[in-house]
KOLZA-918311 format. One line per field, with one value per atom (N, C-alpha, C, O): y, z, x; chain; residue number from 1; atom name; residue in one letter. Coordinates in pm, whole numbers, plus 32768, in hexadecimal, padded with zeros to 4 digits. Example, Ala and Ser with C-alpha at 12.3 -4.5 7.8 and 13.67 -1.06 7.14 Angstrom:
c2 = (7DC7 7E3E 7EB6 7EB4 7F1F 7F96 8003 8072)
c3 = (830C 830C 830C 834E 82C4 82CA 8313 8324)
c1 = (8527 84CE 8528 8590 8505 8557 850A 853D)
chain = (A A A A A A A A)
n = (1 1 1 1 2 2 2 2)
atom = (N CA C O N CA C O)
res = (a a a a s s s s)
END
This chain:
c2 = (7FD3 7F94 7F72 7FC1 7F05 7ED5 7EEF 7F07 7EE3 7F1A 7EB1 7EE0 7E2A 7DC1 7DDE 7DBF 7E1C 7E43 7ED1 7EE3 7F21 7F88 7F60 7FAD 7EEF 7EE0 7EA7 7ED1 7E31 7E31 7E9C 7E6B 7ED6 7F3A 7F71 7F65 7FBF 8005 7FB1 7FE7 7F0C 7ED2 7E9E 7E6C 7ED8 7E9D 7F56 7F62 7FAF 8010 8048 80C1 8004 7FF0 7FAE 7FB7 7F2B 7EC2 7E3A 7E33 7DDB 7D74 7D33 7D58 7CD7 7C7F 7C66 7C47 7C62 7C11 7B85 7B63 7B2F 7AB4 7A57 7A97 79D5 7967 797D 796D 79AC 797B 7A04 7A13 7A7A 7AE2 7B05 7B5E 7A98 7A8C 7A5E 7A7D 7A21 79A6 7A12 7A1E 7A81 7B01 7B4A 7B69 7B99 7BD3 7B79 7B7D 7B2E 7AD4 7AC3 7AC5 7AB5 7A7C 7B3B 7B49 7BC6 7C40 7C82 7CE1 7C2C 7C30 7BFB 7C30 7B6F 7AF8 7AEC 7B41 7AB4 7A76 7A1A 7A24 79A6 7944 797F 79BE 7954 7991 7976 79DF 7909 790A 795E 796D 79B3 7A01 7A8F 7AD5 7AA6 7B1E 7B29 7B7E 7AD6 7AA1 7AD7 7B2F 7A9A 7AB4 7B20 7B2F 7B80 7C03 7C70 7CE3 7C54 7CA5 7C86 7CD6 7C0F 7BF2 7C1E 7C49 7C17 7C4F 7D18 7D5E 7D33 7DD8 7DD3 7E22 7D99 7D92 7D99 7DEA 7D1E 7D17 7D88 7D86 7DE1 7E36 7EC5 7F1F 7ED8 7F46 7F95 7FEA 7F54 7FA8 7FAF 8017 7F4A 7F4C 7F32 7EFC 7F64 7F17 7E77 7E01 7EC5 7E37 7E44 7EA4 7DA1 7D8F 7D7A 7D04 7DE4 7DD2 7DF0 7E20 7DC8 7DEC 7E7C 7E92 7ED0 7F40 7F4A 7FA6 7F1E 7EFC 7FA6 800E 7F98 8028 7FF7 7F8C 8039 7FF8 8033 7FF7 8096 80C1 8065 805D 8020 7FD7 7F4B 7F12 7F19 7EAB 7EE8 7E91 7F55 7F6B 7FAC 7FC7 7FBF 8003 80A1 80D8 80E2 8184 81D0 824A 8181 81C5 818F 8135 8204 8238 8272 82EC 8215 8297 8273 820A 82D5 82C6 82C7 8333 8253 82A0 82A9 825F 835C 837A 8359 833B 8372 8312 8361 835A 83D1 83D2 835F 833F 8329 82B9 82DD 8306 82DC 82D4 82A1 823F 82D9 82CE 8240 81E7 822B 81C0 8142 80D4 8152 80AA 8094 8021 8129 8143 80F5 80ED 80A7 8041 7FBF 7F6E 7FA7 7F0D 7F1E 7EC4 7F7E 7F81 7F94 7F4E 7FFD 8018 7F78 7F55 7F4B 7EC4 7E7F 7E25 7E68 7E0E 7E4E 7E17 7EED 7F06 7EF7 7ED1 7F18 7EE0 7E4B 7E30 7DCC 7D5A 7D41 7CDF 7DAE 7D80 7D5B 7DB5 7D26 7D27 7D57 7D47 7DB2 7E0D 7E8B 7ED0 7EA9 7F0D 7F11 7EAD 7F5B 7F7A 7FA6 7F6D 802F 805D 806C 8074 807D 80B2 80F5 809C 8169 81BD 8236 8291 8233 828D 8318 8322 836A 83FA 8491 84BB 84B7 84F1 8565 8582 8599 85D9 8670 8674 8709 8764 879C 87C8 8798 87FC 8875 8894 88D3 88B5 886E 882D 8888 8869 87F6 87DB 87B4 870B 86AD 86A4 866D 85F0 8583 8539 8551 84B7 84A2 84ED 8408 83EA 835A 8316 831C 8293 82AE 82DB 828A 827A 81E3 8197 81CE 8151 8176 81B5 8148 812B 80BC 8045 80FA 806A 809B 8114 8051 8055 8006 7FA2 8020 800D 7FF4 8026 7FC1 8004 8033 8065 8058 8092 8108 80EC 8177 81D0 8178 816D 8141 80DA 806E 804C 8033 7FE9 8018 7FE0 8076 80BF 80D5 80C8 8103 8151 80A0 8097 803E 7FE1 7F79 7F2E 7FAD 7F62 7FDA 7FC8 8049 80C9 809D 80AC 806D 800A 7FC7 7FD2 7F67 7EE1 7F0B 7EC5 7F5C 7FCE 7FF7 7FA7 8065 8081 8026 804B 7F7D 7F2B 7EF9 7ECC 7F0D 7ED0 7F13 7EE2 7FC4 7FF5 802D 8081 7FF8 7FE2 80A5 810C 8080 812E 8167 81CC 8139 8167 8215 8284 81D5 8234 82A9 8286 8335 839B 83D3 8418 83B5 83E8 83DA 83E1 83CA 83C7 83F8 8425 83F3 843C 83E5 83B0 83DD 83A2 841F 8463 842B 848E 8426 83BB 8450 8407 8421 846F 83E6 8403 8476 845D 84E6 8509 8524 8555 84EF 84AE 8463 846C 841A 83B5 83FE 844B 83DE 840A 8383 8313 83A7 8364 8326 8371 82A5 825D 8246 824B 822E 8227 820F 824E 81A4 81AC 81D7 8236 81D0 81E7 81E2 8179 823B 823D 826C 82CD 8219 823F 8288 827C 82C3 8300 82B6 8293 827E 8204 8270 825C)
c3 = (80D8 805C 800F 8003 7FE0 7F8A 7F05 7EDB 7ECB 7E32 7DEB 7D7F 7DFE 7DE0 7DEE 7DA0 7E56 7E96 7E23 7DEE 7E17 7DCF 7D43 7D02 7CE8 7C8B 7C6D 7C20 7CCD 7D00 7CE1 7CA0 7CEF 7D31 7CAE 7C71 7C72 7BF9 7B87 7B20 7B8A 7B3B 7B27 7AC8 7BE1 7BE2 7BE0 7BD6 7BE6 7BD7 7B6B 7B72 7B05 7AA1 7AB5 7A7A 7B3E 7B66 7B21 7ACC 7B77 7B56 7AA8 7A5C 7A8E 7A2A 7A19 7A8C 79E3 799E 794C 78DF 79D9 799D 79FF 7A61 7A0F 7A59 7AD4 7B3F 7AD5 7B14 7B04 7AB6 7B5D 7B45 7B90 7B71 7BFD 7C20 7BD1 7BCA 7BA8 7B22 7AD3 7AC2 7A89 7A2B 7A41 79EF 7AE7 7B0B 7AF9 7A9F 7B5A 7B65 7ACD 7ACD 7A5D 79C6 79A7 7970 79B9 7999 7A14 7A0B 7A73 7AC8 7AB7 7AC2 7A93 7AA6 7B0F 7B4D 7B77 7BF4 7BF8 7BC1 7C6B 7C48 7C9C 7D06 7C48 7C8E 7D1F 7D60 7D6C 7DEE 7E2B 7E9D 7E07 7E35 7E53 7EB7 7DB9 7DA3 7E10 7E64 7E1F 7E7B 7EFA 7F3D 7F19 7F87 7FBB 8035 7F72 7F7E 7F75 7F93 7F4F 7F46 7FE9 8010 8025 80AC 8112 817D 80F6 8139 814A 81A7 80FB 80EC 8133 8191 8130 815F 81FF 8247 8229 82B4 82F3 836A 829F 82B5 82AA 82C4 8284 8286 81DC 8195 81CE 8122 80B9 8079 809C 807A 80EA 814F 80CF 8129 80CF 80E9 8073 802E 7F69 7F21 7F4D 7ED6 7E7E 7E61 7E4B 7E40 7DCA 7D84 7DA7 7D31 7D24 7D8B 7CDB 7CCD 7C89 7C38 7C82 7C2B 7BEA 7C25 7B53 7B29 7B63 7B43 7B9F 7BA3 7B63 7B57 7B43 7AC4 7A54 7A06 7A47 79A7 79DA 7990 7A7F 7ABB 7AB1 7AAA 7AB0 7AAF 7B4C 7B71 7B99 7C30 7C07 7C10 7BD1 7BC9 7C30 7C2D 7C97 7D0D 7D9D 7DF1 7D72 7DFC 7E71 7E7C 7EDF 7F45 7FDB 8019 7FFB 8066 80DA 8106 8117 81B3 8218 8232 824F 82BD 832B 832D 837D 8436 8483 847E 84EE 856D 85D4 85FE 85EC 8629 86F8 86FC 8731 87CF 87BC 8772 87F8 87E3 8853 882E 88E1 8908 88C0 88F8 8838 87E3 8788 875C 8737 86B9 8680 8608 86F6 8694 8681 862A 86F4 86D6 8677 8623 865F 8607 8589 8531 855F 84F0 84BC 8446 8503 84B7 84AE 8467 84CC 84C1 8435 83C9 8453 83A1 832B 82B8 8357 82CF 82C1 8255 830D 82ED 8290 824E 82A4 823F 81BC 818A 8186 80E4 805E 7FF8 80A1 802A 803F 7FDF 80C8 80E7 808A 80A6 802A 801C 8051 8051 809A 80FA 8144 813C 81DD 8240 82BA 82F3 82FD 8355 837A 8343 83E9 843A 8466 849C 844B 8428 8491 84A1 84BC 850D 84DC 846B 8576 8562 8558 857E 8519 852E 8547 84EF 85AB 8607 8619 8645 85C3 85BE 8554 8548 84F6 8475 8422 83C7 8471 8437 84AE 84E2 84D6 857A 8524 8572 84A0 8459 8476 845D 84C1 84E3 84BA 84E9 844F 8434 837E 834F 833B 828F 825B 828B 81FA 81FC 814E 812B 80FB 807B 8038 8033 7FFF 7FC1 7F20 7F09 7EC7 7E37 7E1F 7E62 7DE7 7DA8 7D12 7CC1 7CE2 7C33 7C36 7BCC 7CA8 7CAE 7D5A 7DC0 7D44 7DDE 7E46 7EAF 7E3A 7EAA 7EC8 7F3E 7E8A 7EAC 7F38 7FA6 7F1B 7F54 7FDA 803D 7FCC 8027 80C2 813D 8051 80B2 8107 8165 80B1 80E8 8178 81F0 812F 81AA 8233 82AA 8203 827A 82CA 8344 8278 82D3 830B 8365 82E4 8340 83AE 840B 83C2 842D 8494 8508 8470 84B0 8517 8589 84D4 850B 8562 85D0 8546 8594 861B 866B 8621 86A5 86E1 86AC 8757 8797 87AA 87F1 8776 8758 871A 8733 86A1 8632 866D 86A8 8656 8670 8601 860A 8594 850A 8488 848E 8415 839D 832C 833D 82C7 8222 81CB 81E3 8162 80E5 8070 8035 805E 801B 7F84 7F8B 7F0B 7EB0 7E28 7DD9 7E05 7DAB 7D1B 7CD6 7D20 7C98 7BFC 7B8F 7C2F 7B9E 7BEE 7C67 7B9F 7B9A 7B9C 7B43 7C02 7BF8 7BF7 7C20 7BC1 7B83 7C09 7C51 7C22 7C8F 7C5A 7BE4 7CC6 7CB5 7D2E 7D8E 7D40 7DA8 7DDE 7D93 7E15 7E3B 7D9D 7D6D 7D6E 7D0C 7D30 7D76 7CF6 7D3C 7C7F 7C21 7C82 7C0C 7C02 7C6A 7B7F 7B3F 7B60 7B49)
c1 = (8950 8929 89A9 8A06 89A8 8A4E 8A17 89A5 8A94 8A84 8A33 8A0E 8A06 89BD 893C 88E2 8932 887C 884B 87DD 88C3 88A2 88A6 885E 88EA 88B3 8817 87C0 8818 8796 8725 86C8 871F 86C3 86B2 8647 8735 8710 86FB 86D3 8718 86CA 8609 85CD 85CC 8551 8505 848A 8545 8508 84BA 84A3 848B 83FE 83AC 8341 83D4 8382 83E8 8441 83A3 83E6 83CD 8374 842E 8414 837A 835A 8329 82C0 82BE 8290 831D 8312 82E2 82BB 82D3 82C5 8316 82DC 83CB 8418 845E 84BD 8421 8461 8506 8555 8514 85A0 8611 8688 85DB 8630 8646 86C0 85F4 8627 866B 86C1 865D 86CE 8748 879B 8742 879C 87F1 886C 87AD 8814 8827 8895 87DF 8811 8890 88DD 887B 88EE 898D 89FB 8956 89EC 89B2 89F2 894A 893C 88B1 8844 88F8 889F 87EA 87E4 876F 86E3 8700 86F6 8721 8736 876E 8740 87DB 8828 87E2 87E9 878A 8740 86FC 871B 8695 8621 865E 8628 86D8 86F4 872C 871F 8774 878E 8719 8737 8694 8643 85D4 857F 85F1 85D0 8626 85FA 86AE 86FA 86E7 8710 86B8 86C1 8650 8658 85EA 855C 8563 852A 85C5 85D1 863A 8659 8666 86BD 8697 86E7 861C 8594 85CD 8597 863B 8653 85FC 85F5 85B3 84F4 84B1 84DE 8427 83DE 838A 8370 8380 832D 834A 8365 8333 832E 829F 828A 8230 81A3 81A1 81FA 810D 80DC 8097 8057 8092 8051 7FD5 7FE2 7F71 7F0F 7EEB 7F07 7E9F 7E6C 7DCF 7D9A 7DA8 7D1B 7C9F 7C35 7CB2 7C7D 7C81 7C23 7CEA 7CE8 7C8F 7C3F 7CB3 7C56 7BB6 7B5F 7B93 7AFE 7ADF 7A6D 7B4B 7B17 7B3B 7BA9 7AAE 7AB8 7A8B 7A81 7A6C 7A4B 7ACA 7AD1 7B1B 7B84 7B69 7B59 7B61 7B17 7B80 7B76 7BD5 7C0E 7BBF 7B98 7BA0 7B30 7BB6 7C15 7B77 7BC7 7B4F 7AD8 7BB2 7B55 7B92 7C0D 7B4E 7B7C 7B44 7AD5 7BEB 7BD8 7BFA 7C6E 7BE3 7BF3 7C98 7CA4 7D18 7D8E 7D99 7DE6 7D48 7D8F 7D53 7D59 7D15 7D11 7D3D 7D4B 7D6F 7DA4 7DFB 7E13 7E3E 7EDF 7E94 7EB3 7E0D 7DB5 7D79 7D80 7D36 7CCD 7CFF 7CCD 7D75 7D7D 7DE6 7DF0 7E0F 7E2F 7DE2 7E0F 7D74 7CDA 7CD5 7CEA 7CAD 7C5D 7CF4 7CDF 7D7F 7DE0 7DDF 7E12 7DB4 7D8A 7CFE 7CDD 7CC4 7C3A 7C4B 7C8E 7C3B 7C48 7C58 7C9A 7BDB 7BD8 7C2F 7C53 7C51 7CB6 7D36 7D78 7D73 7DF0 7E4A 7EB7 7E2E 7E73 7E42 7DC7 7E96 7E66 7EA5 7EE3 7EB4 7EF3 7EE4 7EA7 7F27 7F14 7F5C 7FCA 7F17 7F4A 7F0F 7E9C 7F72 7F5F 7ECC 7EA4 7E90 7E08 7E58 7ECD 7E0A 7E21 7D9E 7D53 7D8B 7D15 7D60 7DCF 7CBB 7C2A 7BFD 7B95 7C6D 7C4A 7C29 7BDB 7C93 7C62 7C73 7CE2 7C16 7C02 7C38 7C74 7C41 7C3D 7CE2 7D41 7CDC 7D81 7D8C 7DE7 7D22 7D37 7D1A 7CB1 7D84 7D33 7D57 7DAC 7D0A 7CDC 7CB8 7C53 7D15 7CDB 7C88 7CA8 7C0B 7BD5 7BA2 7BA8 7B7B 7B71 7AF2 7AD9 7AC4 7A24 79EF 7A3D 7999 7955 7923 78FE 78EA 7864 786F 78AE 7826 7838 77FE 783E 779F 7759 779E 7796 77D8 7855 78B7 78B2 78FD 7942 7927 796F 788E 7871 781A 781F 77DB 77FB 7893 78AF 78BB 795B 7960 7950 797B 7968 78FD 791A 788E 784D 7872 7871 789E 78E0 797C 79AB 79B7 7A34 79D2 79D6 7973 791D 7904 7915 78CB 78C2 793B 7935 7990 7A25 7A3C 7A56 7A3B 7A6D 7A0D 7A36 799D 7931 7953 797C 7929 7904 7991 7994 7A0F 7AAE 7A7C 7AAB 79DF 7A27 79BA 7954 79DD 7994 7955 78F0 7991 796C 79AB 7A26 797A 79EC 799D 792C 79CE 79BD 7A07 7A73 79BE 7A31 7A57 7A03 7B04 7B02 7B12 7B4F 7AD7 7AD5 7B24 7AEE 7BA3 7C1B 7BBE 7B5B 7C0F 7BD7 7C33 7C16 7C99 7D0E 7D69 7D78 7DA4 7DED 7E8F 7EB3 7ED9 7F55 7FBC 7F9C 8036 8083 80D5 8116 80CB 80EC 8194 81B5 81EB 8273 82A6 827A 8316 835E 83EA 8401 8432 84B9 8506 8531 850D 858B 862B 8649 867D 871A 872C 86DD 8797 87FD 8851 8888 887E 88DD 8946 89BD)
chain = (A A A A A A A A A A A A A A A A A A A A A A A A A A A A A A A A A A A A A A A A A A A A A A A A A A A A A A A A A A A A A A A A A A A A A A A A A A A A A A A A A A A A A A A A A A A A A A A A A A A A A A A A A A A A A A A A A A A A A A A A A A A A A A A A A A A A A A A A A A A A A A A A A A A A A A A A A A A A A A A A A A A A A A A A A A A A A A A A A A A A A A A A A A A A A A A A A A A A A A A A A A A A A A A A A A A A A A A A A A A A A A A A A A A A A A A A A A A A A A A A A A A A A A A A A A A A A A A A A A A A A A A A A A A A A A A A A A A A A A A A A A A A A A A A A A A A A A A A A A A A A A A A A A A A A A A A A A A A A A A A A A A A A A A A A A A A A A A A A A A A A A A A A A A A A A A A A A A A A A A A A A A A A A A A A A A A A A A A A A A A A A A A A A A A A A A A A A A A A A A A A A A A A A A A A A A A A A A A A A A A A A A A A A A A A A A A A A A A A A A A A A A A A A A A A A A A A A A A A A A A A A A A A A A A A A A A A A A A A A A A A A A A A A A A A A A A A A A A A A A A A A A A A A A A A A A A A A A A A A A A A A A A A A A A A A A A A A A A A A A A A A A A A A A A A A A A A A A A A A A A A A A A A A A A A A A A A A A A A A A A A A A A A A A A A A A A A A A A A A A A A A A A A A A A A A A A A A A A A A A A A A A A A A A A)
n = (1 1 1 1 2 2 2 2 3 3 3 3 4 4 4 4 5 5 5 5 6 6 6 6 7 7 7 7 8 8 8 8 9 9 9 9 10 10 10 10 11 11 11 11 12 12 12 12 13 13 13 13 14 14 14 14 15 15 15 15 16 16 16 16 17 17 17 17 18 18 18 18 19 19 19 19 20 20 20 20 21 21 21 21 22 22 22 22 23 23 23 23 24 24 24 24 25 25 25 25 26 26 26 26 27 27 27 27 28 28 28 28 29 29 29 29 30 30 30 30 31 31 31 31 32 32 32 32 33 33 33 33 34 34 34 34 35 35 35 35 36 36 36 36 37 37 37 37 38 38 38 38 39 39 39 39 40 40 40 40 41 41 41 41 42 42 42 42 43 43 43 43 44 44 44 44 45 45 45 45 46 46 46 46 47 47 47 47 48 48 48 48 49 49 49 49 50 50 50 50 51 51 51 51 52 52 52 52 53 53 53 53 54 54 54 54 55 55 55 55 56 56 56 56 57 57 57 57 58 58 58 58 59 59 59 59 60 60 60 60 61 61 61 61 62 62 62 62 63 63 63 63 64 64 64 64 65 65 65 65 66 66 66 66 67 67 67 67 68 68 68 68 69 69 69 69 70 70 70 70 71 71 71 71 72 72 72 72 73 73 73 73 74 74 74 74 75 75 75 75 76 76 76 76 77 77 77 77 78 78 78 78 79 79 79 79 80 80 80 80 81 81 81 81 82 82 82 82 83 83 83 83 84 84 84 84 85 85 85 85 86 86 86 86 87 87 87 87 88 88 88 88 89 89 89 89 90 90 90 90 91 91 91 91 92 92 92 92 93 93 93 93 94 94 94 94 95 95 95 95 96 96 96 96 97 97 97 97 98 98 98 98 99 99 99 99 100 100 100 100 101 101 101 101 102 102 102 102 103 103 103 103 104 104 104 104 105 105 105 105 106 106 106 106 107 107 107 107 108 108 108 108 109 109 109 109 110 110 110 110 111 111 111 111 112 112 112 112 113 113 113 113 114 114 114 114 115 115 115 115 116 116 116 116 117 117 117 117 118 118 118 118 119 119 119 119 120 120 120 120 121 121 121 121 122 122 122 122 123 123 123 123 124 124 124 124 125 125 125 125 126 126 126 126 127 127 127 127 128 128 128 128 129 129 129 129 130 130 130 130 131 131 131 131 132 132 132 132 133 133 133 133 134 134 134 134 135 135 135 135 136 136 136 136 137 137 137 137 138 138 138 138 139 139 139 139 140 140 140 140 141 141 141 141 142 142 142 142 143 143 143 143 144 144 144 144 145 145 145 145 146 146 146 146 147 147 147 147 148 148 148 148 149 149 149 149 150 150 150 150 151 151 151 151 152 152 152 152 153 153 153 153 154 154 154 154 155 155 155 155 156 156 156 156 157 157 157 157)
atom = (N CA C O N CA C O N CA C O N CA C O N CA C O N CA C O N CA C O N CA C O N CA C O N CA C O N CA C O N CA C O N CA C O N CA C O N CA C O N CA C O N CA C O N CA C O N CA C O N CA C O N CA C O N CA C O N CA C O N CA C O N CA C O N CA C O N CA C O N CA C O N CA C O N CA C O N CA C O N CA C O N CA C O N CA C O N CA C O N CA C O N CA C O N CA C O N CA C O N CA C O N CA C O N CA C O N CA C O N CA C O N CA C O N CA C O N CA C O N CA C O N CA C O N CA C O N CA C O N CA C O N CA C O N CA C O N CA C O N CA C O N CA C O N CA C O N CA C O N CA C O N CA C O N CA C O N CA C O N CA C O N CA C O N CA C O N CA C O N CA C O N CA C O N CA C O N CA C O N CA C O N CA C O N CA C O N CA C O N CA C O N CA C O N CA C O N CA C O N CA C O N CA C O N CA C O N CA C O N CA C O N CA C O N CA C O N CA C O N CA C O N CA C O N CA C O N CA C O N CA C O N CA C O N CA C O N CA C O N CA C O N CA C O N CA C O N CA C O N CA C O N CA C O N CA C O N CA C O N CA C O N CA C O N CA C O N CA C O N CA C O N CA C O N CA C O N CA C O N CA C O N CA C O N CA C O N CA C O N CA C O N CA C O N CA C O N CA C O N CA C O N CA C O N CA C O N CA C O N CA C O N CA C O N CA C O N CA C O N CA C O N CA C O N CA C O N CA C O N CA C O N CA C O N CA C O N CA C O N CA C O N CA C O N CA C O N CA C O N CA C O N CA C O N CA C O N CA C O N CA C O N CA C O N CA C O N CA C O N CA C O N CA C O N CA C O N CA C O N CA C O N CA C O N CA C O N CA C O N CA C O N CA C O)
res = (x x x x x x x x x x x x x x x x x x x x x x x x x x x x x x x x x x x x x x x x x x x x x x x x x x x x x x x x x x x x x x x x x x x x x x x x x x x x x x x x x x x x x x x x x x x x x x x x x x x x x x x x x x x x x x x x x x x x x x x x x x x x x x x x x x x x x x x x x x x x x x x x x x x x x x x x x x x x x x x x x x x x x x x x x x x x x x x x x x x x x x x x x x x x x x x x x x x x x x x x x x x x x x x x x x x x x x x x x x x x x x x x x x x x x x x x x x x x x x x x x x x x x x x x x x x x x x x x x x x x x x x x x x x x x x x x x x x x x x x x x x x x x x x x x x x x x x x x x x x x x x x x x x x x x x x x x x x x x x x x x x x x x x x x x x x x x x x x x x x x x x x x x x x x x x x x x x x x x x x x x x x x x x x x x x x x x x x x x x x x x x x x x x x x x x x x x x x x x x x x x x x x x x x x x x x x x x x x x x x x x x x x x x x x x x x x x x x x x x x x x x x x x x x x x x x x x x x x x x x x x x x x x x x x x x x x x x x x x x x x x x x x x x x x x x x x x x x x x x x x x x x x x x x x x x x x x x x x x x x x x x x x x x x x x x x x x x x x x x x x x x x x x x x x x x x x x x x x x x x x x x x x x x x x x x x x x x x x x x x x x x x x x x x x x x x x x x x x x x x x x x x x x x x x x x x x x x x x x x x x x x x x x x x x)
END
């Protein structure tokens, strides 16, 4: 990482600008032109130093009060097809794959989705079932019961 990438970084670590042209802001709190920005934050990207530049939504303040992670024991020889089928779905936020600890827990696929309502949830959780055809052996939705304080990679100035 060059000392450019690391100002970078500790300038987007509250989140980016909240403007039209959030490169162009770094870019004038830098001295560097938005193209440059742009392009050093693709460059780190292709260099695994982030993986991504996203939005964090509160979704509570959007109206989705129903959090429900569905875990899936999925059959391991479909697990890398399938579980990228269900992180393409839509309504999926997250999605991956995490090792099983038998006896205790068989679920090796999670799959976040958000709701207004529990029936919501729990049909999106459906149409995951569908996708994942006779792969899946079984699943549960565990359902968020507070809100924890989301944050990413912070460096020290």
């Amino acid at each position: 990482m060059t000392d450019t990438d690391r100002k970078l970084i500790l300038a987007t670590q509250a989140g980016l600008p909240l403007v039209a042209n959030p490169w162009a802001e770094l870019g004038k709190q830098l001295q560097m032109d938005a193209d440059d920005v742009l392009a050093r934050f693709q460059a780190m990207q292709q260099a695994g130093v982030i993986r991504r530049v996203a939005a964090v939504p509160d979704h509570y303040r959007l109206g989705y009060r129903y959090n429900g992670m569905t875990v899936w024991d999925v059959h391991d020889d479909h697990i890398a097809e399938l579980g990228a089928a269900v992180g393409e779905l839509p309504f999926v936020s997250h999605c991956y794959r995490r090792p099983r600890h038998l006896p205790y827990w068989s679920f090796n696929l999670f799959a976040m989705v958000h709701g207004t309502t529990r029936e919501e949830v729990e049909s999106k959780a459906t149409q995951i079932r569908a996708v994942l055809g006779d792969a899946c052996r079984q699943h549960t939705i565990l359902y968020s019961s507070a809100i924890l304080k989301k944050t990413g990679l912070r460096l020290r100035k």
